[in-house]
C-alpha positions in Angstrom: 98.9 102.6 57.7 101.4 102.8 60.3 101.0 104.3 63.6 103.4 105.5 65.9 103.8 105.2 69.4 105.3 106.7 72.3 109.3 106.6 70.5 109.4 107.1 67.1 111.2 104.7 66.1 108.9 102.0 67.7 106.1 101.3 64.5 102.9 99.7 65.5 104.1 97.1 62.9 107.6 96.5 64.8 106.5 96.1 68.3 103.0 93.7 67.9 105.5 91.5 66.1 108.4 91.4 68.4 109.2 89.2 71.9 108.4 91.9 74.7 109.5 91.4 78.1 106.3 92.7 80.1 104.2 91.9 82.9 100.5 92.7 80.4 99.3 91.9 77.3 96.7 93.5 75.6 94.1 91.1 73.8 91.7 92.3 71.3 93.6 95.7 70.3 92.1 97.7 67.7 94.9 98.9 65.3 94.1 102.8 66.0 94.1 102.3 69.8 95.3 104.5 72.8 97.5 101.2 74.1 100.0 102.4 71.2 100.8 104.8 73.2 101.7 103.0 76.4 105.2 101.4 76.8 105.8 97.9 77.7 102.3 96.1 76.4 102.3 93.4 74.5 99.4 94.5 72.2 97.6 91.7 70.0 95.5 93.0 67.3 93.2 91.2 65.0 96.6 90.6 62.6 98.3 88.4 65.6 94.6 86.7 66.6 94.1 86.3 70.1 93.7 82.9 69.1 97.2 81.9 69.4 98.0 83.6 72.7 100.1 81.4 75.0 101.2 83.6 77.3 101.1 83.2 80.9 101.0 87.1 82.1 98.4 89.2 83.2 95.8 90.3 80.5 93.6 93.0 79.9 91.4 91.8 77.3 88.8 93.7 74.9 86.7 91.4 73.2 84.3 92.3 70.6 80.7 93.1 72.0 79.1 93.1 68.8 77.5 89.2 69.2 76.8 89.8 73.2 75.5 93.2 73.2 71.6 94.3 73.3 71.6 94.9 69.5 73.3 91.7 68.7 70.4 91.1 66.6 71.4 93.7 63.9 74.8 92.7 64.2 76.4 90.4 61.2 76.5 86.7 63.2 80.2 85.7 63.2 81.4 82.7 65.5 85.2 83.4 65.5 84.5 87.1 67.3 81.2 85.1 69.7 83.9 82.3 70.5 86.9 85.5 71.2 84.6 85.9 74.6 84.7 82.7 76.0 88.5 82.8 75.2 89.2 85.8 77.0 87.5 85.3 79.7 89.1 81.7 79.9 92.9 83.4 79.7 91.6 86.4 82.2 90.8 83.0 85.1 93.7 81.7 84.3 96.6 84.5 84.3 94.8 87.3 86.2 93.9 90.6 84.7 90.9 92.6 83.7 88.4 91.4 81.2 85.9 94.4 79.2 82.9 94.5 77.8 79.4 97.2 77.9 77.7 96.9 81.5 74.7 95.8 79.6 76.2 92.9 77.8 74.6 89.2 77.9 78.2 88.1 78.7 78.1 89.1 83.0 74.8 86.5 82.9 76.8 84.1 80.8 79.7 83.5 83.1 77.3 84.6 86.1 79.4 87.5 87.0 78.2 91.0 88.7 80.5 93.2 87.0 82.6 96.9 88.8 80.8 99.2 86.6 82.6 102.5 85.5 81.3 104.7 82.7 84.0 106.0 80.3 82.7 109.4 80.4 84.6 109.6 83.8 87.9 109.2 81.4 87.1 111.4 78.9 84.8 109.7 76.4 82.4 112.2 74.8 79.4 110.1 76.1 78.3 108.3 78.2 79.3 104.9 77.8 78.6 102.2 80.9 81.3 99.5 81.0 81.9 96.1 82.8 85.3 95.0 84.2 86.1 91.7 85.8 88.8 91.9 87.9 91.1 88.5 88.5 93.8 89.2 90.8 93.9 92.4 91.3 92.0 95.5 91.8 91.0 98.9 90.6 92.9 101.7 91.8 91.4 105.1 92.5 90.8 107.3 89.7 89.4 111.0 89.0 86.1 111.6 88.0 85.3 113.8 84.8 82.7 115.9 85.4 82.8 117.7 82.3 79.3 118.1 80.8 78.2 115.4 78.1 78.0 116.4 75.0 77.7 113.4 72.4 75.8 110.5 72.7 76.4 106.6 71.2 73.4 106.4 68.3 70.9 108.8 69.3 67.5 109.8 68.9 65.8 112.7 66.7 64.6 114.8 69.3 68.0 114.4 71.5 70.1 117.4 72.3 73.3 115.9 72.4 75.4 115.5 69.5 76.0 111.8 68.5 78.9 110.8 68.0 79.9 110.7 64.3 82.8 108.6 62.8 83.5 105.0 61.8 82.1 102.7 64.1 85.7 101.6 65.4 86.1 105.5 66.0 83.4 104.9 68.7 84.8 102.0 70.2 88.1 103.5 70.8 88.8 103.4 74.4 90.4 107.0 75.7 94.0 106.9 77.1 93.1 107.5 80.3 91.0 104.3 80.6 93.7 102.4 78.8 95.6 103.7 81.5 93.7 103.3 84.6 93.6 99.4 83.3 97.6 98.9 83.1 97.5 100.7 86.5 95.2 98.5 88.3 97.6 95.4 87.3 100.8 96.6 88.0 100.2 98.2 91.4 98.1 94.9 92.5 101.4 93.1 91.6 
């Protein structure tokens, strides 16, 4: 599938595969995600495996929750995404950047970290979705609030009156732009 970003000319396919000259990568991209449309990242999706990142630039890094979360349990046990933490929190120390994951992941007690919560309902997700951030030099910078009503929830319960929200799972882990946004932003004005 290809996606296209901001210039239509620039193909998911061409620019995760070519040098970039930019101040932030992107680790742990899914392939359908609102950094696409963002100029100047250098986005690494499971095809480029964060693995082999050697870059010395600032990161913002997504790793998967599904081995850290509070249903880790029901999740399918895979070492290569459990290990993709301890990577990107060992590249977010080192280069400076931002490092992701749900507020209520066992990661923050792993690495003994107290994490700036944000809930991505304030930018636009359907529902409300708490979320860590580690900041390593630099900072958040103000955002705007959404106060729009929620409307959806993330797995939900019979008697709830919110919609859940339907879709792939990877359709509920999409991040919205104006997060993606906000993260760039708190990077290149700290610099």
């Amino acid at each position: 599938m290809n996606y296209t970003t901001t210039n239509s000319n620039d193909t998911v396919e061409n620019r995760s595969h070519r040098e970039l000259t930019t101040e932030i990568s992107v680790l742990c991209v899914s392939k359908k995600s609102n950094y696409f449309l963002i100029s100047n990242l250098d986005l690494w999706t499971i095809d480029r495996d964060c693995f082999n990142f050697t870059g010395k630039n600032k990161v913002i890094a997504h790793p998967p929750c599904a081995q850290w979360s509070q249903l880790r349990g029901l999740s399918n046990y895979n070492l290569k995404e459990k290990l993709l933490l301890d990577w990107c929190y060992e590249i977010v120390t080192q280069n400076g950047g931002i490092l992701e994951h749900p507020l209520s992941s066992s990661a923050w007690k792993r690495f003994n970290i107290k994490p700036f919560s944000v809930n991505l309902h304030w930018f636009g997700f359907a529902a409300k979705k708490p979320t860590g951030l580690f900041f390593k030099n630099c900072s958040p910078t103000d955002y705007t609030l959404n106060f729009n009503a929620i409307t959806h929830t993330v797995g939900g319960t019979r008697k709830s009156v919110l919609k859940e929200l339907r879709g792939s799972k990877e359709n509920r882990n999409i991040t919205p732009l104006k997060f993606n946004q906000w993260l760039v932003d708190s990077i290149t004005n700290n610099a």
